[in-house]
C-alpha positions, -999 to 999 in steps of 0.1 A, spaced: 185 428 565 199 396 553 233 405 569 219 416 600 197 380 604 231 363 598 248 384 631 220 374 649 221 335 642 255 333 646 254 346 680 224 330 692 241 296 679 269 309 703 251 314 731 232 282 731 262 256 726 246 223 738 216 227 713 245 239 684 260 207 692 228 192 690 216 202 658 253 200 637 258 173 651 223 158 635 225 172 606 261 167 598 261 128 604 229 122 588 244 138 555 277 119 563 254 81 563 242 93 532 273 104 510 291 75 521 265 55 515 256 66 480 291 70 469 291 30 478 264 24 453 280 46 431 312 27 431 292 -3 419 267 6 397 285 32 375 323 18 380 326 10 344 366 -8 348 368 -32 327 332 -33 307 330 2 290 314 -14 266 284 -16 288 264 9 271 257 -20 241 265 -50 264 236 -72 283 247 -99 309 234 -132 311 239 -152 345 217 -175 350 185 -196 342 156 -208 368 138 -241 363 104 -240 382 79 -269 389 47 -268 409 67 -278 444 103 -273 434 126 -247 416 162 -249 405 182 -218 398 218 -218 382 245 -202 363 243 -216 325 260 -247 309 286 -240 284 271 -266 258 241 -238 262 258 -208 259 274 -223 226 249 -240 213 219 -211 217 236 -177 230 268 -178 207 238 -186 177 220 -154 178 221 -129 151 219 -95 170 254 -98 189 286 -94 173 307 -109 203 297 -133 230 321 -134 262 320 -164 284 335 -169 317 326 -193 348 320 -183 386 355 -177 408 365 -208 423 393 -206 450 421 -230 457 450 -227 483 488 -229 473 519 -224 494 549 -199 481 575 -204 504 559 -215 532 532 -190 527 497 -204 525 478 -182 496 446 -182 487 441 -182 452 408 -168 428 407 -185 394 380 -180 362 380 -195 332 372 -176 302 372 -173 266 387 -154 238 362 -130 234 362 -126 270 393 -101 263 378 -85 233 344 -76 250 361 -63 280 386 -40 281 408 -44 311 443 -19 316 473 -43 313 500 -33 335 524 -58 318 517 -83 288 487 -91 273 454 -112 269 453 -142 264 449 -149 224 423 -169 203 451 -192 194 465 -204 228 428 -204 239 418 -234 209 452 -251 217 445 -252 253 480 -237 266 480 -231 299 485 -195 301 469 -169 324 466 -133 331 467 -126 368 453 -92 391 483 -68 401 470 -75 434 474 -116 427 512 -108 413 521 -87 443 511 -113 471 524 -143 451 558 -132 438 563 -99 461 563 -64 459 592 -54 440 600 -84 423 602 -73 390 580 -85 358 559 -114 359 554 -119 326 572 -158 319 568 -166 353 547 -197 367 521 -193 391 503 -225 404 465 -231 411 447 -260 413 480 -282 418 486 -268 378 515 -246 369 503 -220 344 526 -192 326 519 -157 333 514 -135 296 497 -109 312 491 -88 343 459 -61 348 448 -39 373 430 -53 400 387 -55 403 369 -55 439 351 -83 445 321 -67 443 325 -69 408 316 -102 410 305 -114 373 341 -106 365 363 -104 391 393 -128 399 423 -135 407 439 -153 376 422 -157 347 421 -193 327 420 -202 289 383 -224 293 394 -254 270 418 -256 300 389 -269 324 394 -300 340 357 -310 330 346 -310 293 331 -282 281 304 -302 261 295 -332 283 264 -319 299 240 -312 273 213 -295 299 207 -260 304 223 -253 341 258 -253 347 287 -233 362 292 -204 331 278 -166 323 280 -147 292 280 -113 283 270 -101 248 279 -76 227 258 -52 203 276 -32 171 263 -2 192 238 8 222 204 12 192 206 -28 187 206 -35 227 169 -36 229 168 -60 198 191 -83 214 175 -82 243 143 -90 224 163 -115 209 169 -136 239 134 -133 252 116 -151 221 151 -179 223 143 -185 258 104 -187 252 110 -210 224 134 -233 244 120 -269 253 116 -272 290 137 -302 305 123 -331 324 87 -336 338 92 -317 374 94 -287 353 66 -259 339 84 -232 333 117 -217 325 131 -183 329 161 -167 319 174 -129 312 192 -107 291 197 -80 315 217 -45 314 246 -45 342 226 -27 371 193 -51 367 212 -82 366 231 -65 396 199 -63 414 178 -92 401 166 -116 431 149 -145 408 116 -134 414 98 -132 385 66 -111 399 92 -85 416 116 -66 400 150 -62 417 154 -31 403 120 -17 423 128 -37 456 164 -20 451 152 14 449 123 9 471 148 2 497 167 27 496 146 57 491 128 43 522 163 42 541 169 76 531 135 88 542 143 70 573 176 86 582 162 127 573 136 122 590 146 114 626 170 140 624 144 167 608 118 157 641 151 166 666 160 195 651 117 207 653 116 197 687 152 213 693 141 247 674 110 248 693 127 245 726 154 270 713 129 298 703 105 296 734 133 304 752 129 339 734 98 347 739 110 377 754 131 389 728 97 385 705 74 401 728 100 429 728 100 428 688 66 427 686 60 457 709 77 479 685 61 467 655 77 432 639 51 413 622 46 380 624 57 377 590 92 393 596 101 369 624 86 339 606 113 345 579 142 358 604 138 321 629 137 304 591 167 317 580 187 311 610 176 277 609 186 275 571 221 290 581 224 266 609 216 235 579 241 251 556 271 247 589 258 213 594 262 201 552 294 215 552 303 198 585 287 169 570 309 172 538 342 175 552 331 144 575 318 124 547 358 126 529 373 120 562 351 90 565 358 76 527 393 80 538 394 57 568 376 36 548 398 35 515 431 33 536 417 1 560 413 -16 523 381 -32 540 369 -43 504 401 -47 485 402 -17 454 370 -5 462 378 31 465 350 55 473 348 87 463 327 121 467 298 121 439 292 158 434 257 151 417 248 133 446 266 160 466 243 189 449 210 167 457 223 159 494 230 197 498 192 202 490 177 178 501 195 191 538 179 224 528 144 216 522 148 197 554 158 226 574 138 247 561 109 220 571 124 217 605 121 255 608 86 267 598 67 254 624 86 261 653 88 302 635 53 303 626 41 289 667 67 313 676 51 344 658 19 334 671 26 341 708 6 370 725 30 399 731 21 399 766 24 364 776 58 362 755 70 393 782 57 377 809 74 345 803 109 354 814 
């Protein structure tokens, strides 16, 4: 029976080409906006390169200073982060490292545009970045200030050229400084943004000293590090009874905030204390994707409806020799389901194409998508359920037409 419902869909979808079109073509792209989309946000949030550590790491990015008619929100001070973060008793290794700051420099003749972070010692240890040449830059040449840096693959190819041999000895110069390269690692998209760059910096290298603001704000984040992923929530504890405890700074403030925050929540935090980025986040996106099935899933109805009054003949004739209404209920449904299942796989094959394009135009430099087959498995349903939505009430108005007015209609 199965078999024979299958014949029949597959010729009425011939027969009708213009609503085909119609419906692959609805179905296929909506599942196309979808994969591409999620495999986006699964690049960011679950792309673990360089912090695979992040199963007992929490990031801490910034700190908000709020007052009855002004606020002030900022990345932290190092004099802070030393002087309170690098204190606690929970984490076994604190990573610090300031916000990217560009500067241009010309290599012969060549204007480029240059990414540079400072960080510290631990910075190496917490991470774990692949290095394609060299290595990190030590604890030792870090307290002695050498001017040393480990640079992107992507940094050493546009500065010195493709095909121009090691870097590691050479000078690369940012800021109007020379520094000497000891290390080169595989390149991070920006939208890595806590710890993406272009070269990396020893901080006692700074230009500014690290301890002459005493306040709280400043231009650093750290990330810290549990002995493994049970102590997390006891660090994080931690940091919430340092921060209540702190002493608020200056007059024009009444209340400071600050957060120890797993990867994807500090990701996603927007400084509103009485929202949670993570719900707005999600909230957002589960509306999106309600958004894009269902304008899709009200075509195809108002497609399958058109599609199957244009039968009625065919079911007065199967109802005159004895179809139920429950037999051609399930036959329309199952043609709709097989016309879904073309349109997912349609969608599929569109949805690589598409990650493709986008990988090979390098529109967001080493941000490669790629097909999440979880996300693929839930897409898949989620098309089903949708077509099998799309189907039941254009079948069940379908199976309700009087045999005579259904033969009388052609």
């Amino acid at each position: 029976m199965l078999k024979n419902y299958f014949k029949i869909a597959i010729a009425v979808l011939k027969r009708r080409k213009f609503f085909t079109f119609i419906s692959l073509f609805g179905i296929s792209f909506t599942l196309t906006i979808l994969l591409v989309m999620t495999a986006f946000i699964d690049k960011i949030a679950n792309d673990n390169y360089p912090d695979r550590k992040r199963d007992r790491s929490l990031y801490i990015a910034k700190m908000e200073l709020k007052g009855k008619e002004s606020m002030n929100s900022a990345g932290l001070s190092y004099y802070y982060i030393d002087h309170y973060i690098a204190k606690m008793k929970t984490p076994v290794m604190v990573a610090i490292s300031s916000g990217f700051n560009s500067t241009n420099t010309y290599v012969n003749n060549r204007k480029v545009t240059i990414n540079y972070k400072y960080v510290n010692a631990d910075f190496w240890n917490v991470l774990d970045f692949e290095f394609v040449e060299g290595k990190p830059i030590s604890k030792q040449q870090t307290d002695n200030a050498e001017r040393v840096t480990v640079i992107s693959e992507d940094m050493k190819n546009e500065y010195f050229g493709e095909g121009s041999g090691p870097a590691i000895g050479k000078y690369i110069e940012a800021d109007n400084i020379k520094y000497r390269v000891c290390g080169v690692v595989k390149s991070l998209p920006i939208t890595a943004y806590v710890l993406y760059s272009d070269i990396y910096l020893p901080i006692t290298t700074t230009k500014t000293k690290l301890d002459a603001d005493k306040g709280y704000l400043g231009g650093y984040g750290a990330i810290v590090l549990a002995k493994d992923a049970a102590d997390v929530p006891k660090m994080k504890k931690e940091y919430a009874e340092l921060t209540a405890k702190l002493p608020i700074p200056g007059k024009e403030w009444d209340h400071l905030y600050s957060h120890a925050d797993t990867y994807l929540e500090g990701y996603v935090r927007t400084g509103n204390e009485k929202s949670s980025g993570m719900t707005i986040v999600f909230t957002a996106i589960a509306c999106f994707a309600l958004f894009v099935m269902l304008l899709p899933t009200l075509n195809l109805v108002n497609v399958n409806i058109t599609r199957i009054m244009e039968r009625s003949s065919e079911i007065g004739v199967r109802k005159a020799f004895g179809a139920s209404s429950k037999t051609l209920v399930y036959q329309f449904i199952v043609e709709n389901l097989i016309l879904t299942f073309l349109g997912g796989m349609i969608g599929v094959v569109l949805s690589v194409v598409v990650m493709y394009f986008i990988n090979d135009a390098d529109l967001i430099a080493n941000l490669n998508l790629r097909l999440n087959f979880t996300v693929l498995g839930y897409a898949l349903l989620t098309c089903l359920f949708f077509g099998l939505l799309s189907g039941v009430y254009p079948a069940w108005r379908m199976s309700k037409l009087n045999i005579v007015a259904a033969l009388k209609a052609n």
